[in-house]
N, C-alpha and C positions, 0 to 999 in steps of 0.2 A: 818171509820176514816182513816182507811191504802191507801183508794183509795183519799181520799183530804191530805194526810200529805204535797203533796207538795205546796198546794194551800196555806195551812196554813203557812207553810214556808215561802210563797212569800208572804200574806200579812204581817208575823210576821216582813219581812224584809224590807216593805213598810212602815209599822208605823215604825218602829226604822229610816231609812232614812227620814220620816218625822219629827219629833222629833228631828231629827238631824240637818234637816233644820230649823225648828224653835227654836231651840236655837241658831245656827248658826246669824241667823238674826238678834235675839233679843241682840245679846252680841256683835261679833266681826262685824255685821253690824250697828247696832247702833252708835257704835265706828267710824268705818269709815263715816259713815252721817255724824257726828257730826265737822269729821276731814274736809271733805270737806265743812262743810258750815263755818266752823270757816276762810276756806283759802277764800273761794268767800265773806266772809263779808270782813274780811281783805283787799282783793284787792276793791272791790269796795267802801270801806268808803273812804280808802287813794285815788281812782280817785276821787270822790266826793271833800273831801277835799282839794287835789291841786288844780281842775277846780275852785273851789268857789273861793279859793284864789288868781287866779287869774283875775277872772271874779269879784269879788264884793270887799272884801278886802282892794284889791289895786286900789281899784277906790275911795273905800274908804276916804284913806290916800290922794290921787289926787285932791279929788274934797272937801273932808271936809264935806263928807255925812252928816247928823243927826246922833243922837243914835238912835230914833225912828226907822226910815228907816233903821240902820244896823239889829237891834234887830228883824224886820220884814219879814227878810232877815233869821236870824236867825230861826225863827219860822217857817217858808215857807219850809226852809231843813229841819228842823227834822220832819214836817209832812210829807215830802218825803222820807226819809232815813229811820224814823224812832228810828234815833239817836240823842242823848244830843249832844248841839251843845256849846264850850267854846271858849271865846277868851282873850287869855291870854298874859300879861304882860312878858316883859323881866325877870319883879324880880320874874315869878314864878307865878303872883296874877290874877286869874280869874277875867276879864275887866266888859264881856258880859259874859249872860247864857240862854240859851234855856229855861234852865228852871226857872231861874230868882234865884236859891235861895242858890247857890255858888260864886256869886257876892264878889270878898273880900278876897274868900277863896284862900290859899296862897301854891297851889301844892308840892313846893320845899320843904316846909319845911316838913313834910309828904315822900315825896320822891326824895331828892336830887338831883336822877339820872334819873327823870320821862321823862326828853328829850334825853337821851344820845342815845334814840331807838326811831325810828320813830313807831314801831311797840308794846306795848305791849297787855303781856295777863295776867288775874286775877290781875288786879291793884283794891285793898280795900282802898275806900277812905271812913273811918267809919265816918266824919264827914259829907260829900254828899252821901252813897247811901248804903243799907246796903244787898248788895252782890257785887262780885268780877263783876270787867268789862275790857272788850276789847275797849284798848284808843288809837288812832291814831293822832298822831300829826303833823304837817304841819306849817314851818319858813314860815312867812310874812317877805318881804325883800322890802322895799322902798328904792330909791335912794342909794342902797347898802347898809342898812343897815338892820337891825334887830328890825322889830319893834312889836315882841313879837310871837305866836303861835296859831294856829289853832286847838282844839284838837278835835276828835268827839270820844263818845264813845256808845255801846252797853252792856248791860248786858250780861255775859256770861251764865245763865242761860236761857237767851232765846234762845242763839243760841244751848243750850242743848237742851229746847223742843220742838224748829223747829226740829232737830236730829229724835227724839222721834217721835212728828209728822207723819214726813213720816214715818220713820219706822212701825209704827202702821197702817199707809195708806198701805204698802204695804205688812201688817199682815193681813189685812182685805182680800185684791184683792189674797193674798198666801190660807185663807183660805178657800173663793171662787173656788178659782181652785182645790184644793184637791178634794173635789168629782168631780168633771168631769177627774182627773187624775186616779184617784180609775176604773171609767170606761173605762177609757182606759186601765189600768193594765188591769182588767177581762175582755177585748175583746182581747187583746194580749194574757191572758191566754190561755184563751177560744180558739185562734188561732191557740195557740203553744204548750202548756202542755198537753191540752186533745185530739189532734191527735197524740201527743207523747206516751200517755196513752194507746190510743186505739191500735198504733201503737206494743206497748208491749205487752198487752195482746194478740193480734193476733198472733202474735212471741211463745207466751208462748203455746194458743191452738195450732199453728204449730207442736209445738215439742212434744205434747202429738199426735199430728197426727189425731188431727179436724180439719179438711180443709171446714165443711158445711157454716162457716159466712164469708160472705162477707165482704171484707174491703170496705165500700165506707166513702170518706172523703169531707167533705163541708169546707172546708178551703183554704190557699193561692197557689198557683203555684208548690212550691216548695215541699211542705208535700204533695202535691197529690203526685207531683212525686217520693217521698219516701212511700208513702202508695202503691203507683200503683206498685215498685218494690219489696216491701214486700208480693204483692201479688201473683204478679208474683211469687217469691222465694217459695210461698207457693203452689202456683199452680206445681210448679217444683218440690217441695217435695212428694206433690199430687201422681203426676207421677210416681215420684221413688219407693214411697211406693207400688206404685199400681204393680209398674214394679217389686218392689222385690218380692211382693204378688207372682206374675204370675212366676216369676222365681226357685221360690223354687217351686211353684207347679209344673212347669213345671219337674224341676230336678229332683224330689221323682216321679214324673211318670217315666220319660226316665230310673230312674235307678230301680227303683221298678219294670216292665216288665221286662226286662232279668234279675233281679235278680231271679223275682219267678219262671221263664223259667229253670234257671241254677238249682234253690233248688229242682224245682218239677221232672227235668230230673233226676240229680243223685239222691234224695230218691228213685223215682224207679227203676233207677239201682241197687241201695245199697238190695231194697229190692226185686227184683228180676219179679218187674212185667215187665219189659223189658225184652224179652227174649237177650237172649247172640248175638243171630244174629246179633238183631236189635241197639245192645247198640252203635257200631260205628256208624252209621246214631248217635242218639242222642248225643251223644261225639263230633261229628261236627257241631250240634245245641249249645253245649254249650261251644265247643271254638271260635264260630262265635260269639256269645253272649257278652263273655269275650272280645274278638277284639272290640266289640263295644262299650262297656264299655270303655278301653282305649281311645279309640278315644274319645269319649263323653270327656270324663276327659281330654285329652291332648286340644280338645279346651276350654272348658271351662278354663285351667289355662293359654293358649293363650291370650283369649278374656281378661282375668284375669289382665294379665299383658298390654294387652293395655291400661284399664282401668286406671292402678295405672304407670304406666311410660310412656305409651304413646308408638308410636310404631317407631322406630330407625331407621334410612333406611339405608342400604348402597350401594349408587348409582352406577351400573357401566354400561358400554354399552353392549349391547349381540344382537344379532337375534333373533326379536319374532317370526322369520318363523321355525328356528330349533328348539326353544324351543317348540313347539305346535306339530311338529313333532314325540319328544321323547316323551312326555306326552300321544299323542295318540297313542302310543307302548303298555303303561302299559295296555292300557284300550281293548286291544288286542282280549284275552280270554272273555270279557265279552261282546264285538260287536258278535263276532263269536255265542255266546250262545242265544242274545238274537235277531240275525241273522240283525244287523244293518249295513248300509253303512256310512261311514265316508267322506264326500267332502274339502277337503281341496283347499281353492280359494285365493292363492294370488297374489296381483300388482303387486310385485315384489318378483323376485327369493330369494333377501335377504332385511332384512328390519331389521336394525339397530333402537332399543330406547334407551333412558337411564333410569335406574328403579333400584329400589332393584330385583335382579333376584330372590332371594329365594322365597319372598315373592309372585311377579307374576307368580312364577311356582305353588304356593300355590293357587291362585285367579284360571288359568287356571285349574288346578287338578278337585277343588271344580265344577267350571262352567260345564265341561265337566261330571263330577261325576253326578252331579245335573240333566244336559240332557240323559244321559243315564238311571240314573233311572226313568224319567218320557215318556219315548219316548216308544211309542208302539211296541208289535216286526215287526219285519222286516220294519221298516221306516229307515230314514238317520239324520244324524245330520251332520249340516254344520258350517266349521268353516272358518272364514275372516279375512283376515288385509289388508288397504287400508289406504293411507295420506289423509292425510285434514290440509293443509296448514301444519303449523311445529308438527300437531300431527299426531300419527299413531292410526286408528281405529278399533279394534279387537274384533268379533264379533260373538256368540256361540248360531246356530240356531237348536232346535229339533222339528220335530211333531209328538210333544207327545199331551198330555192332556190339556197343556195350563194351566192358571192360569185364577181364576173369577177375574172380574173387581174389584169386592170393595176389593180384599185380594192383590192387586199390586202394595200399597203401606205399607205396612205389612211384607211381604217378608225379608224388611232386620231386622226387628226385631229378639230379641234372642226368641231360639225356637219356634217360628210360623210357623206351618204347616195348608196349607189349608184343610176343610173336605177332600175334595179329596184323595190329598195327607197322611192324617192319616189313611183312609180305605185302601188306595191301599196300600198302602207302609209302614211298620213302621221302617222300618228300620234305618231312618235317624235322624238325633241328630238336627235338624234346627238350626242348629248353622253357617253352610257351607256358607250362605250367609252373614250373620252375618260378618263375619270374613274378606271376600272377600270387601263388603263395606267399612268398617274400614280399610283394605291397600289401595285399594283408593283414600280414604279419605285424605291418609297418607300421597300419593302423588300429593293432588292437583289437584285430575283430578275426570273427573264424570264417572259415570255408569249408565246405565238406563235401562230399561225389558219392553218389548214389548211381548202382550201376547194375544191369544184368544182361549177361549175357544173350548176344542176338536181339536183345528188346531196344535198350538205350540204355544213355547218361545222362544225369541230371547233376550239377555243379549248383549250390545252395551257397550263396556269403552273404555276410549283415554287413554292415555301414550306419554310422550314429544319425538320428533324426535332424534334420534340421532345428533350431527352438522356431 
């Protein structure tokens, strides 16, 4: 019952507006039928009877017709009109009668003022007809003068169940249509509330985080393409979910490893299976450990805040030739160690962009970070900046290990490291790239990784010209 409440709604709201039509009809349209055929008999008696009086009448009076031939004349109209046909006297007194049997009958006295109106209505004449009628009257005027009255009249009950009549004709063809209206209500239903329906429960299993039923919708243009978004949205939640999955897993591993590293080093210091010699070496392990910890945590509440504010630039111009220079300073100590050469190749002696500097020193650090720890010993890594039309191309090449093909578009995801790179190396928080996309990003501009296996990587981003 909870899943048709609305249905029920809608037909409950379908009989009450039908119902509403049909007394509508039967009361204040009746009324108005009734109004208008009272005004079209009206006008069409009084044309009838000035034409006649013109047309026969007064030909009448001209030529000194018979009473016969008037009288036949008489009969001949009211089988046409419909209406009792009088011709009446100056003093008031019915001459001729259509119907032969007011002959005599003497108006005025009855109703004093029965000509003061050409037009009336509910005139009870109790000694000719016994309900009210609609009497139209019309001056016969000979040689200027006045030689009595034309009157025709109509019961006004008939012109009530003519009213009626149609009304009831069009009670008939009203109830007719309600069922074929009824199905078109329940095909417009059927259109709109049950992909509406469906559309909500999908919503509903969304947010419990069933994403297995498919939305598919057989309905108009417009609710697909509100089904197809829902779906989308749910496909997207899909994701998220799947991506938060993965992220917390990820996190309780990265920080679970040098947690247990740091716990399992000092218990054995604490308890002495370290001999004393050896506790610096492991004191080194566990503030290397702790360092990466930090970091781990300093980007994640980085990435944290891109997330929830988005990331702020502030633009200014600088040399990405000096800044690639000082960066490859830091990294100094750990060329030397891991016996690397460093080529630095540029166009130009100075090469003006404009960028958030902090941030591109951040993107350079990480890229160069990232080549050094996968670069074999004693290989080189090369770095580049060249124009290309108003942008400058900046360019960070190791051969190292390379990346697999299917893991290279993967790469900028949070914490994704390839097999490789988890055996070789665990040192890194896969966040580094992560980060460096998202500045990027920040700015409008692309990056792209070019990779083969066992050869190297090459990491390609533009940045706008300086003017």
């Amino acid at each position: 019952m909870k899943h048709f409440s609305m249905l029920w709604k809608l037909l409950a709201l379908f009989i009450g507006v039908s119902l509403a039509m049909f007394i509508l009809l039967n009361t204040a349209g009746v009324n108005l039928m009734q109004k208008k055929l009272l005004d079209r008999t009206k006008k069409e008696l009084y044309e009838d009877a000035t034409e006649y009086v013109s047309d026969y009448l007064l030909e009448y009076y001209r030529n000194n017709a018979s009473y016969e031939q008037l009288m036949s004349q008489f009969q001949l109209l009211e089988d046409m009109t419909g209406a009792r046909i009088w011709m009446v006297g100056n003093s008031g007194m019915i001459i001729m009668d259509s119907g032969k049997k007011g002959v005599g009958y003497v108006l005025t006295e009855e109703k004093p003022d029965f000509f003061d109106h050409h037009i009336r209505e509910n005139v009870y004449l109790k000694e000719l007809t016994s309900e009210p009628l609609l009497c139209v009257s019309v001056s016969v005027i000979h040689d200027y003068v006045n030689k009595g009255y034309l009157v025709m009249s109509v019961p006004m009950g008939q012109i009530e169940a003519d009213g009626i009549y149609y009304v009831d004709f069009v009670n008939i063809v009203y109830l007719i249509f309600l069922p074929i209206l009824l199905l078109v209500f329940l095909l417009i239903y059927y259109m709109t509330a049950v992909p509406v329906r469906r559309m909500a429960e999908a919503a509903k299993q969304f947010s419990r985080s069933n994403f297995k039923e498919p939305l598919n919708l057989s309905t108009t243009e417009e609710y697909k393409e509100l089904g197809n978004t829902i779906q989308y949205m749910g496909d997207k939640l899909k994701n998220a979910d799947d991506a938060q999955r993965k992220f917390v897993s990820n996190v309780s591993h990265d920080f679970r490893s040098p947690l247990t590293s740091i716990k399992g080093y000092i218990e054995a210091i604490k308890d002495g299976t370290i001999p004393a010699e050896l506790q610096e070496k492991y004191l080194d392990i566990v503030i290397f450990e702790t360092e990466r910890l930090t970091k781990l945590t300093s980007n994640l509440l980085e990435l944290n805040s891109f997330d929830d504010n988005g990331i702020i630039l502030h633009k200014t111009e600088f040399d990405i030739n000096q800044m690639i220079k000082q960066i490859a300073l830091s990294f100094e100590g750990t060329f030397k160690k891991k016996k690397l050469v460093l080529n630095l190749v540029f166009s130009q002696k100075e090469q003006f962009v404009k960028a958030d500097m902090d941030k591109i020193q951040q993107v350079l650090y990480n890229l160069i970070d990232n080549a050094v720890k996968f670069s074999n010993q004693e290989s080189s890594i090369r770095i580049t900046t060249e124009e290309s039309g108003n942008k400058v191309m900046i360019a960070v090449k190791d051969n190292g290990i390379g990346i697999p093909k299917d893991s290279l578009n993967k790469v900028w995801e949070r914490f994704y490291k390839t097999d490789t790179s988890r055996g070789k190396d665990k040192k890194g928080t896969g966040l580094g790239l992560s980060i460096v996309k998202e500045i990027i990003t920040a700015h409008e501009e692309n990056i792209s990784v070019v990779s083969t296996e066992g050869v190297g990587t090459e990491f390609i981003f533009s940045l706008p010209q300086a003017e």
